[in-house]
C-alpha positions in Angstrom: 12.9 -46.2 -3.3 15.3 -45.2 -0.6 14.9 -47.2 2.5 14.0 -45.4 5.8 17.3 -44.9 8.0 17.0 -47.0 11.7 15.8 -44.5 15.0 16.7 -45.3 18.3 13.4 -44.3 20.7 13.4 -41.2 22.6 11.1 -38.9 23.6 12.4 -35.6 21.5 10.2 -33.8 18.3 12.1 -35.4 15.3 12.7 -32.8 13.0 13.3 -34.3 9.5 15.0 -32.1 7.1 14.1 -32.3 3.3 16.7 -30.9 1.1 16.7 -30.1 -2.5 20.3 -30.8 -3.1 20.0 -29.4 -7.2 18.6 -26.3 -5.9 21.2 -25.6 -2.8 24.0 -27.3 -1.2 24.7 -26.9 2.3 27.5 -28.7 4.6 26.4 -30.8 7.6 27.2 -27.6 9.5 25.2 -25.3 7.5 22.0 -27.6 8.1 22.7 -28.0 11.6 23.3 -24.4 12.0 19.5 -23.9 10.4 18.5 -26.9 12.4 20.3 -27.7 15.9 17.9 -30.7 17.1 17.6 -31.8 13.5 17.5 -36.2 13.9 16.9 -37.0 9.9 18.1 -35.6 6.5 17.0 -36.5 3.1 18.9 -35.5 0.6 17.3 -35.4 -2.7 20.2 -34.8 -5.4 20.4 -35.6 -9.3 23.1 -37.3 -11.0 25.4 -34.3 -11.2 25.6 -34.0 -6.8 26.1 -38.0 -6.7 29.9 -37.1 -4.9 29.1 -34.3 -2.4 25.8 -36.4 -1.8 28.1 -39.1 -0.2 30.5 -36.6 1.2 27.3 -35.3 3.4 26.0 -38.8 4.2 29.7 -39.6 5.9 29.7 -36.8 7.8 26.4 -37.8 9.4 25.0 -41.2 10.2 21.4 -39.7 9.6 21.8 -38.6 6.3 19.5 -40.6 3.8 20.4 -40.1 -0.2 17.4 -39.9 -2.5 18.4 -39.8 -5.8 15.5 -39.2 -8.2 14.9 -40.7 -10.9 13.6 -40.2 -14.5 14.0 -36.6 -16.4 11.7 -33.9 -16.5 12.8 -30.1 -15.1 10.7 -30.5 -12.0 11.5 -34.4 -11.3 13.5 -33.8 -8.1 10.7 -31.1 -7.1 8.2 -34.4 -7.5 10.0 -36.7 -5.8 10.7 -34.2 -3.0 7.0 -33.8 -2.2 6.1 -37.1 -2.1 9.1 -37.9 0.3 7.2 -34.9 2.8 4.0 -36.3 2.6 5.1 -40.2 2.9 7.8 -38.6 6.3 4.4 -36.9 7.8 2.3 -40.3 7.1 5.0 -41.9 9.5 5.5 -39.0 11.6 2.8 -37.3 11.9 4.1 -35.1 15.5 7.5 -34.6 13.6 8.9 -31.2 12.7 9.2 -31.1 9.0 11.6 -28.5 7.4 11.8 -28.0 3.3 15.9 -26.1 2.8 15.4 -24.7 -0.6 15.3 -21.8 -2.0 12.6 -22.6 -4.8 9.1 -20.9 -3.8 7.2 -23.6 -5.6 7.6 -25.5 -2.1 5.2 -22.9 -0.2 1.8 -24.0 -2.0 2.7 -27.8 -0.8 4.1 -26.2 2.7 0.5 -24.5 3.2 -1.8 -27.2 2.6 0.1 -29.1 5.3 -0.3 -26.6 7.8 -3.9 -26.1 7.3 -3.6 -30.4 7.7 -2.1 -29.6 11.0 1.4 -30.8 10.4 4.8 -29.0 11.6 6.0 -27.6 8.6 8.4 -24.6 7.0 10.5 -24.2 4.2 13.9 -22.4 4.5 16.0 -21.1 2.2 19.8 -21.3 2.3 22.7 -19.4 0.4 26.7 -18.9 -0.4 28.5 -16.5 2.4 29.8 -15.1 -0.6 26.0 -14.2 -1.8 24.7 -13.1 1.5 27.6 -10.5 1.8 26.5 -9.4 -2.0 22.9 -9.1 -0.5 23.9 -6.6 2.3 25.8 -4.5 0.6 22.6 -4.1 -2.1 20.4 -3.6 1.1 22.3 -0.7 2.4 22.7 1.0 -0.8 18.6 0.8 -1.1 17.7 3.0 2.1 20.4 5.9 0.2 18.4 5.6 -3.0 15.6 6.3 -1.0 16.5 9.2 0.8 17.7 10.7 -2.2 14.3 10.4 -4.0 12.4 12.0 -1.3 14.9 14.6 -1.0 14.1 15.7 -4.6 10.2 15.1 -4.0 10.3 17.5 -1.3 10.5 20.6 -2.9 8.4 20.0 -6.0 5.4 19.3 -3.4 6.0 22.7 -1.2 6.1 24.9 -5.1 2.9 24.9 -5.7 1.8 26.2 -2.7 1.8 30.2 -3.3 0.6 30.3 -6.8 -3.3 29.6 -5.2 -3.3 32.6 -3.2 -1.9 34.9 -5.9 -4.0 34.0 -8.3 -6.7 34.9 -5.3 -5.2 37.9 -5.3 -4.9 39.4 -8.2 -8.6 38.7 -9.3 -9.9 41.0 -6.1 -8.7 44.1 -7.1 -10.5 43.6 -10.2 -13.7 42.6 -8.6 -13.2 46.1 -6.8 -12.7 48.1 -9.7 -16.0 47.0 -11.2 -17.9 47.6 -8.7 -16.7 51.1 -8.1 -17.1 51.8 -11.8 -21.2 50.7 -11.4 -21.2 53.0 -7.8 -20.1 56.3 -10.1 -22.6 55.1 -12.9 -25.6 54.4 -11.1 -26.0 58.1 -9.2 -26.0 59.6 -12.8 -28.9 57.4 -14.2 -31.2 58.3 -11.0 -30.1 61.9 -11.7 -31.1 61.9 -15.8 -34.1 59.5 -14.7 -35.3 62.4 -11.7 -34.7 65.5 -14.6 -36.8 63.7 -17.1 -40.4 63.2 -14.7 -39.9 66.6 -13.4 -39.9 67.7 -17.0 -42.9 65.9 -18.1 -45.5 66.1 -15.3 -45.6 69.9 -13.4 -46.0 69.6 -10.2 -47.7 71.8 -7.9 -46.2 74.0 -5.3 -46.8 71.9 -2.3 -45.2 69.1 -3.9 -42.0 71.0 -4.8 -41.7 71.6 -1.1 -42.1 68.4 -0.4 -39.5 67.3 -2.3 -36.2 68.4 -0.4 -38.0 66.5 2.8 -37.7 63.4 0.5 -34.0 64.2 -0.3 -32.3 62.4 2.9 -34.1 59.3 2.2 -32.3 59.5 -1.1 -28.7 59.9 0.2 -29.6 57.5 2.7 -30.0 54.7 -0.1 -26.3 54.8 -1.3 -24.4 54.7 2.0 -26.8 51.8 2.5 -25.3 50.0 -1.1 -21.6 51.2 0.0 -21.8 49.4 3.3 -23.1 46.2 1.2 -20.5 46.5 -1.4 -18.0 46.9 1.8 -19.0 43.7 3.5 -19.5 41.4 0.2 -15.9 42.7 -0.5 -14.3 41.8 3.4 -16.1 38.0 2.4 -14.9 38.5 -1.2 -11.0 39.0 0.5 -11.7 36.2 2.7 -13.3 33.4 0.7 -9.8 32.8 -1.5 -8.3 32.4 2.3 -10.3 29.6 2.7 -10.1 28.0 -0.5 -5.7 28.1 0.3 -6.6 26.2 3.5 -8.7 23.8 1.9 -5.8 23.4 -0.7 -3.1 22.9 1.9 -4.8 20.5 3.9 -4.1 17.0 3.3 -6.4 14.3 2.8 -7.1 12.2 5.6 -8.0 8.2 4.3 -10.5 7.0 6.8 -8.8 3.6 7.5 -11.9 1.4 8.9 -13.6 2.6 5.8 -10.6 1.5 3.2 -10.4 -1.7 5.3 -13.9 -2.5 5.0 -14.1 -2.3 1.0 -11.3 -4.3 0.8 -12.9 -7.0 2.4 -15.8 -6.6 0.9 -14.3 -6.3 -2.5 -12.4 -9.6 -1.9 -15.8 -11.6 -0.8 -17.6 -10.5 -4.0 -14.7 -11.8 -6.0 -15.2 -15.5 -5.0 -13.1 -17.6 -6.8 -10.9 -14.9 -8.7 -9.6 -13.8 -5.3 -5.6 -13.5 -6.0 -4.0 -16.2 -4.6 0.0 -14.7 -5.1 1.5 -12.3 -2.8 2.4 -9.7 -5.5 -1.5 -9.5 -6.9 -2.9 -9.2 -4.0 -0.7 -6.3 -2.8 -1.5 -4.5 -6.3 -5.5 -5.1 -5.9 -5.1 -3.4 -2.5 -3.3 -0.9 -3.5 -5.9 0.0 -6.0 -8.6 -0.3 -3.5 -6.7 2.1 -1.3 -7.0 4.4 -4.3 -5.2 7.4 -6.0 -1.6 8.1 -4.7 -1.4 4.8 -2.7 2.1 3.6 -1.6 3.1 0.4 -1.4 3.6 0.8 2.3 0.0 1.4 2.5 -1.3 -1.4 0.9 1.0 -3.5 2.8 -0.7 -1.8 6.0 -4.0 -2.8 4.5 -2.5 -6.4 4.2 -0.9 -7.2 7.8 -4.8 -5.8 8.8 -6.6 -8.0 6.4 -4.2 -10.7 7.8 -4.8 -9.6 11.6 -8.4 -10.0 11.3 -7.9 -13.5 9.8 -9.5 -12.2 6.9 -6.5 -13.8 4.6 -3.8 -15.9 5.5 -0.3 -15.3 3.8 2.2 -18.3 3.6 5.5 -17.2 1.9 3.9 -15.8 -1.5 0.6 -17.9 -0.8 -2.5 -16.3 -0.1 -5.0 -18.7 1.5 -8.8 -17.6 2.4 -9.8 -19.5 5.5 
């Protein structure tokens, strides 16, 4: 076991940096770059590092090498976290800072926090890799805009085939109903031949036939002016069915918020506990057509109201 490097006393926050030397391998200057104030470093490197180890450990007189021992793919990761929680036994005020870019450190990085310890893990890479990394980022947001650009106008198409459909099925609605107009004056006509032709009638109620005559004509400008009016709501009924069409739907967000979280109490221990699962189950609890900007709005609420606490790609439940 590596023995614990000498500190003068002082009054300053010790920051103690814990570097997985396999994983990356920054100069002095890189670390002190993340890290200005930093007083310790524990390097943790395999056989393969043994050289640039001691290169590092010259160029800094607080530089302690930890080199782990047995085999196993995760040996260093091991040795690593015991080294952070043996550094936070000694030092419990101190500043304690993970440089790695391995996300396997965040679970362990979590738990301490919630312990009350100082803690973070920060990842580190090439100049050569970060300038690969910007140039990908800037050719995402032209993706982008080409994708909606080509969204756009298959949304606004199907806009005017509603109303001509509407359309085209009024006239026909018209036509039937002035076909049973012209129909039903002949039936009353062959209906009023056939009782006078059965039962005589007397003179005095011949005469008083004609007085009954404007009642008669009355009745059909009485239908027309129905017909008229269910025809005007007929025209107007497909208007509104276009402007229910057109208008978009408006997600109530307090409701969406409150499922969520009462989605994630009833599922107890099966809660997601990664980043990435917990964005798709809200996304699905946002519902049909949800973006992943949306559930990532649901997320930073969730996260607000201290419903969930995310650390790196951890998702803790107070």
């Amino acid at each position: 076991m590596a023995v614990e490097p000498k500190r003068e006393d002082n009054t300053m926050q010790e920051q103690h940096l814990l570097v997985d030397y396999e994983n990356v391998q920054p100069s002095i200057e890189d670390l002190l770059k993340l890290a200005p104030k930093l007083t310790d470093v524990w390097l943790f490197h395999g056989p393969n590092q043994i050289k640039r180890a001691k290169q590092l450990q010259a160029a800094h007189e607080r530089v302690t090498l930890v080199p782990h021992s047995g085999k196993g793919k995760n040996a260093l990761d091991f040795h690593l976290s015991f080294y952070l929680g043996y550094v936070a036994a000694k030092h419990p005020a101190a500043s304690l800072m993970v440089v790695a870019n391995d996300k396997g450190y965040d679970a362990m990085i979590g738990h301490a926090k919630l312990l009350g310890f100082t803690a973070s893990r920060v990842g580190f890479k090439a100049k050569k890799a970060a300038i690969a990394k910007k140039t990908a980022t800037g050719m995402a947001p032209a993706k982008k805009a080409a994708t909606a650009a080509k969204k756009k106008p298959t949304a606004a198409a199907p806009a005017p085939v509603a109303p001509s459909a509407a359309a085209k099925s009024v006239p026909a609605k018209k036509a039937a109903k002035k076909t049973a107009q012209k129909t039903a004056p002949a039936k009353k006509a062959v209906a009023a031949k056939t009782t006078q032709k059965a039962s005589p009638a007397p003179k005095p109620t011949v005469k008083a036939a004609p007085a009954q005559a404007p009642a008669a004509k009355k009745a059909p400008a009485k239908k027309a002016a129905t017909k008229t009016a269910k025809a005007v709501a007929s025209k107007k009924a497909p208007a509104k069915k276009v402007a229910a069409l057109a208008a978009p739907k408006v997600s109530d967000a307090d409701k969406v918020f409150a499922r969520a979280k009462t989605a994630l109490g009833k599922m107890g221990k099966n809660r997601p506990t990664k980043l990435a699962a917990l964005l798709r189950h809200l996304k699905s609890i946002v519902g049909q057509g949800a973006t992943a900007a949306d559930a990532q709005a649901l997320l930073q609420r969730l996260e607000q109201a201290k419903v969930i606490q995310v650390v790196g790609d951890l998702v803790l439940y107070p």
